[in-house]
C-alpha positions in Angstrom: -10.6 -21.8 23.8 -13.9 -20.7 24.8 -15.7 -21.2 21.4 -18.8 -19.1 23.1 -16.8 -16.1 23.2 -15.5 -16.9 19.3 -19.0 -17.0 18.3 -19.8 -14.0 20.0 -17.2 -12.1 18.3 -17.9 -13.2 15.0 -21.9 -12.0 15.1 -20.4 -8.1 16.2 -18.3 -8.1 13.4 -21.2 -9.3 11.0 -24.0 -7.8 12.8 -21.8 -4.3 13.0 -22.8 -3.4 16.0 -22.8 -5.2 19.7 -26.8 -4.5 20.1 -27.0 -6.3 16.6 -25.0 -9.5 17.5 -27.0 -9.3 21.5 -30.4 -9.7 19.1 -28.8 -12.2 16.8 -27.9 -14.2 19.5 -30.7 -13.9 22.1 -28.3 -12.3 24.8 -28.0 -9.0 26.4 -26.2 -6.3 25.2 -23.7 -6.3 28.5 -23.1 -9.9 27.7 -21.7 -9.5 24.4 -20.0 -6.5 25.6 -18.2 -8.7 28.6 -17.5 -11.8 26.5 -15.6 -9.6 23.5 -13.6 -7.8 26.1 -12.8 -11.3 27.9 -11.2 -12.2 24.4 -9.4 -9.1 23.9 -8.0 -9.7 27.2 -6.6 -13.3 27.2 -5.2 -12.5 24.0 -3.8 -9.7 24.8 -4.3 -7.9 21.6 -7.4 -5.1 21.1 -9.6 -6.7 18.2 -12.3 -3.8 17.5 -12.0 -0.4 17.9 -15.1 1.2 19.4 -16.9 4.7 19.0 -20.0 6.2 20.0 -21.4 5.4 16.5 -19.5 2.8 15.2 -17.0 -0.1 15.4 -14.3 -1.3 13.3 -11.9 -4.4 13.1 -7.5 -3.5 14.2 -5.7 -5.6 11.6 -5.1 -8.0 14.2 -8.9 -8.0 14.7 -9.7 -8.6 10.8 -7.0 -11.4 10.6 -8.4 -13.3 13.6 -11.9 -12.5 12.0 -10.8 -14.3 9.1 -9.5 -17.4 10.6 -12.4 -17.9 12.9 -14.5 -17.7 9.9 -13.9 -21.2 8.3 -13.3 -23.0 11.6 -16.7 -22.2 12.6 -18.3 -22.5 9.3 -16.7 -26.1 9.5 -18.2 -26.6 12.6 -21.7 -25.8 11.2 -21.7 -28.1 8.4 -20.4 -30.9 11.2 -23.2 -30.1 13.2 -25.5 -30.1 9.9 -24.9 -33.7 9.2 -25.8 -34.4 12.4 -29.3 -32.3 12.4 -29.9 -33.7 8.9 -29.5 -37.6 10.0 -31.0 -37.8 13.6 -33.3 -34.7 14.0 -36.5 -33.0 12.1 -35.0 -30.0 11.0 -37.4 -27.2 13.0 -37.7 -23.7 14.4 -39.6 -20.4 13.1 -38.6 -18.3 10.6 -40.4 -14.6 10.3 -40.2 -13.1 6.5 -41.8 -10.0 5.4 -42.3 -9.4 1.7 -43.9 -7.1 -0.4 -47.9 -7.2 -0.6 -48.9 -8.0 -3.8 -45.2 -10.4 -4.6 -46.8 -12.3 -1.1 -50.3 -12.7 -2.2 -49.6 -13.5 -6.2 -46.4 -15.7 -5.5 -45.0 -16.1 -2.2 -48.0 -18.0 -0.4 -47.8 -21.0 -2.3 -44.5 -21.5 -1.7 -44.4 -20.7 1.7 -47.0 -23.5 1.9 -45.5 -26.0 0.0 -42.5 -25.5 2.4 -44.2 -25.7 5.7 -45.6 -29.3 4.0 -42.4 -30.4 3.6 -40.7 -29.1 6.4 -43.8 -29.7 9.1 -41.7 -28.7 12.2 -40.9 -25.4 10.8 -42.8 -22.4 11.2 -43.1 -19.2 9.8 -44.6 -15.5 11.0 -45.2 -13.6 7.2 -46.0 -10.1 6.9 -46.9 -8.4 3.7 -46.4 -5.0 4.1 -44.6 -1.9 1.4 -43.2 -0.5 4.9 -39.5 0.1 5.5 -38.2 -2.8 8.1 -35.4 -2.4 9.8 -34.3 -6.4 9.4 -32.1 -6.2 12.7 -33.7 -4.1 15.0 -37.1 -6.1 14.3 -35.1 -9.9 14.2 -36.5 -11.0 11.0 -35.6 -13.4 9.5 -36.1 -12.9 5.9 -37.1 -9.8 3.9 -38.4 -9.8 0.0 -38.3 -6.7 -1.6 -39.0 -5.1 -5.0 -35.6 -2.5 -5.3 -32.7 -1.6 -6.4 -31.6 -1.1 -3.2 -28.8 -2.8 -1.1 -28.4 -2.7 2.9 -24.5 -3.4 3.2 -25.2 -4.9 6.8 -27.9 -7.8 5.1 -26.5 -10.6 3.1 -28.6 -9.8 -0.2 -29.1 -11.4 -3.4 -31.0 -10.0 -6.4 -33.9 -12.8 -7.4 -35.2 -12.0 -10.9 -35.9 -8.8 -12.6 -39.3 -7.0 -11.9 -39.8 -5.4 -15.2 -41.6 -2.6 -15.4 -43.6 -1.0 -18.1 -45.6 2.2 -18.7 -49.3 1.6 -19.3 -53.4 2.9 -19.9 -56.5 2.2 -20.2 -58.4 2.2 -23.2 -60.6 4.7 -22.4 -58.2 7.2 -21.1 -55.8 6.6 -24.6 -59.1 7.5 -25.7 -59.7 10.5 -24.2 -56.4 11.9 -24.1 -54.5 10.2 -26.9 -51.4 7.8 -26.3 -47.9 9.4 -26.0 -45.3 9.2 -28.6 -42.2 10.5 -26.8 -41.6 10.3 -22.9 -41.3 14.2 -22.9 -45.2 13.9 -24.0 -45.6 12.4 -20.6 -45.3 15.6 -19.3 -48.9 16.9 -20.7 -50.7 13.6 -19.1 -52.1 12.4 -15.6 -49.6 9.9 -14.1 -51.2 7.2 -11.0 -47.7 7.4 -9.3 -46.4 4.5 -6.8 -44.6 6.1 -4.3 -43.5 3.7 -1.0 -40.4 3.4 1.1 -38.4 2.2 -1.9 -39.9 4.1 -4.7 -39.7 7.7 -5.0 -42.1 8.2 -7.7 -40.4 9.4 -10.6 -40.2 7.2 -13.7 -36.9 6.8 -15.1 -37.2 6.2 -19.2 -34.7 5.7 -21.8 -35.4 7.8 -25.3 -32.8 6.2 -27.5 -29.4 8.5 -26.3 -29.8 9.2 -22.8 -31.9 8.4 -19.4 -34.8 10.7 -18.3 -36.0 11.4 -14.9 -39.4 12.2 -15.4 -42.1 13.5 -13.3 -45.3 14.0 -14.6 -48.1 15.2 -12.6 -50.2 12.9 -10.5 -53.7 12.9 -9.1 -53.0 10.1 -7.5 -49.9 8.8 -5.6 -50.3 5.1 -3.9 -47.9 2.8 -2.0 -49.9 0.2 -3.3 -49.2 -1.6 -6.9 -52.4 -3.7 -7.2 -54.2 -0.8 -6.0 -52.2 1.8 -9.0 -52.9 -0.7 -11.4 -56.6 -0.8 -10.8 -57.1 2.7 -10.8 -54.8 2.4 -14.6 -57.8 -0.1 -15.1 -60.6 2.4 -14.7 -59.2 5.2 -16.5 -57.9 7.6 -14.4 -54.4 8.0 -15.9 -51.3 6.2 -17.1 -48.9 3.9 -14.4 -46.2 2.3 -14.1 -45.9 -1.1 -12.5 -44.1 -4.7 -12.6 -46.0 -6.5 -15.2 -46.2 -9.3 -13.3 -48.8 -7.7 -11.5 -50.5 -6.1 -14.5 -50.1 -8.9 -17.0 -53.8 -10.5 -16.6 -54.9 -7.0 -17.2 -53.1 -6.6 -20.5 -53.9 -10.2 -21.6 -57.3 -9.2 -21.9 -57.2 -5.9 -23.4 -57.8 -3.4 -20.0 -55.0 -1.7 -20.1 -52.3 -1.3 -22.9 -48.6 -0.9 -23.2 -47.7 2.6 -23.6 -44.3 3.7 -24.7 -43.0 0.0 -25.8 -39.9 1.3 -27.7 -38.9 3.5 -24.7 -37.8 0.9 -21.2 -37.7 2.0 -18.1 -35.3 1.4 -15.4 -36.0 -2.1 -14.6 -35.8 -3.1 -10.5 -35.2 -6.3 -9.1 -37.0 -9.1 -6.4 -34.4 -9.4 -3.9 -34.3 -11.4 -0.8 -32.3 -10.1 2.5 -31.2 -11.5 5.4 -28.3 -10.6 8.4 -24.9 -11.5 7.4 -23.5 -15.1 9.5 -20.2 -17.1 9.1 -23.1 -20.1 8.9 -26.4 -20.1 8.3 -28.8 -22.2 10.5 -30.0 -25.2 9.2 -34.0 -24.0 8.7 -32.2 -21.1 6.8 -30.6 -22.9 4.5 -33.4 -25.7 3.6 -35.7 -22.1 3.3 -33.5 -20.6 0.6 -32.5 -23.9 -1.1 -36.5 -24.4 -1.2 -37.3 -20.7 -2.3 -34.3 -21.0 -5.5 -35.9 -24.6 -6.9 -39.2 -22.6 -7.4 -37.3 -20.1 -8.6 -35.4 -22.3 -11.0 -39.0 -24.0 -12.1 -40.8 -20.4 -12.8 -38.0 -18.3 -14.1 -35.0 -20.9 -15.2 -32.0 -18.8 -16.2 -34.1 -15.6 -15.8 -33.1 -16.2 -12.1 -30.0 -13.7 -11.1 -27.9 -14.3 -8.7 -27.5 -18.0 -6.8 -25.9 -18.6 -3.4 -22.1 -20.7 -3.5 -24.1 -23.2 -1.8 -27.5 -24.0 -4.1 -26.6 -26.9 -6.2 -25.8 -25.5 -9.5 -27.8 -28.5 -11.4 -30.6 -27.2 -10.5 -30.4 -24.3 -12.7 -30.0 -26.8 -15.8 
């Protein structure tokens, strides 16, 4: 058996495409191509069927998928014990996450895992952008959505609530809502970005309402909407996480409290593997004992593999 070839195959069928599994791997596209076809052949058997646009598994294809699967998932943890007793555990990792979730939350425990982990790097980019995890070969992508790519192994994190709120002076000026159809009549500071379309979905008591009031001012930027909440120019709506300082001390208030909006989530992304590399795994078992320390059972959905103690 030429367990090359096995490998190969496996990363088409998770990376859904050829020119996926050729980044995963490091390889050209023509080499993943041959290797696939030199399997097909000595078994005798077609295992993908290919299109223009896409590719899917024949049934012999998805069994032999299968079976592969926990051989070379065995294989990995072998190979685990081994890094874990002889070798430092080391490589880069690239994550991108959202701005203001990077600079409130992610830094410090990106640092405290590069302390621990010394022969590990990371490149980090804080960016609202849309990021095409594949095509660019990250690693790891954060993001504040609802949103789920079925090519990306994705788990929700905790919830990003969300909550409607003003200034002082501008409840002032204008008066504070009482229904979320009374949103209609005042100036909205919208956050609009590649994941958020700018509308404010709000729940009156029967029913969800897709709102959109008018805005003076649409941003892609959350610390920058909530700032511009801050000095009066009209009434957002943002993660209080990144507002909560601001309402501790009175800048801006909670409008609409008996009315919730359509809470999103933190999730984290990365591409689907039958095993995940070693600095993969130590980065997400890391990343869910903050989690566990900050948020406790607030924390949504945990890999099979994270030690479920910790979440005592």
């Amino acid at each position: 058996m030429d367990l090359n070839r096995v490998q190969i195959f496996s990363q088409v069928v998770e990376q859904g495409s050829f020119t996926g599994a050729a980044k995963a791997l490091g390889i050209t596209k023509a080499t993943v191509s041959r290797k696939v076809a030199e399997l097909e052949a000595d078994a005798g058997v077609l295992l993908l069927f290919r299109t223009t646009r896409s590719l899917k598994l024949t049934e012999a294809g998805s069994s032999y998928y299968h079976r592969i699967s926990k051989i070379l998932q065995d294989l990995q943890n072998a190979e685990d014990l081994l890094s874990a007793s002889q070798q430092d555990i080391k490589g880069n990792l690239k994550v991108i996450c959202p701005i203001e979730l990077g600079q409130l939350y992610l830094g410090r425990i990106l640092a405290r895992f590069l302390a621990t982990y010394p022969n590990i790097t990371i490149d980090a980019e804080l960016t609202n952008r849309k990021v095409d995890v594949i095509e660019e070969g990250v690693d790891f992508l954060f993001q504040i959505t609802e949103q789920h790519d079925p090519k990306l192994q994705s788990y929700s994190l905790v919830t990003a609530s969300r909550q409607l709120m003003a200034s002082p002076s501008y409840l002032k000026r204008h008066g504070a809502p009482a229904t979320p159809q009374d949103l209609m009549n005042h100036t909205a500071i919208k956050l609009q970005s590649a994941h958020i379309d700018g509308g404010w979905r709000i729940f009156d008591g029967i029913k969800w309402l897709d709102l959109d009031p008018p805005a003076q001012l649409k941003v892609n930027n959350v610390t920058f909407a909530r700032e511009a909440a801050i000095e009066g120019l009209g009434i957002t709506a943002v993660p209080v996480f990144i507002a909560q300082e601001a309402i501790d001390s009175k800048q801006l208030l909670p409008v609409l409290e008996d009315f919730p909006m359509m809470q999103t989530k933190v999730t984290l992304s990365f591409p689907k593997r039958i095993y995940l590399p070693r600095k993969y795994r130590v980065f997400i078992e890391f990343l869910y004992d903050a989690l566990f320390q900050r948020w406790g059972d607030g924390v949504l959905e945990i890999p099979d593999f994270i030690v479920q103690n910790n979440h005592n």
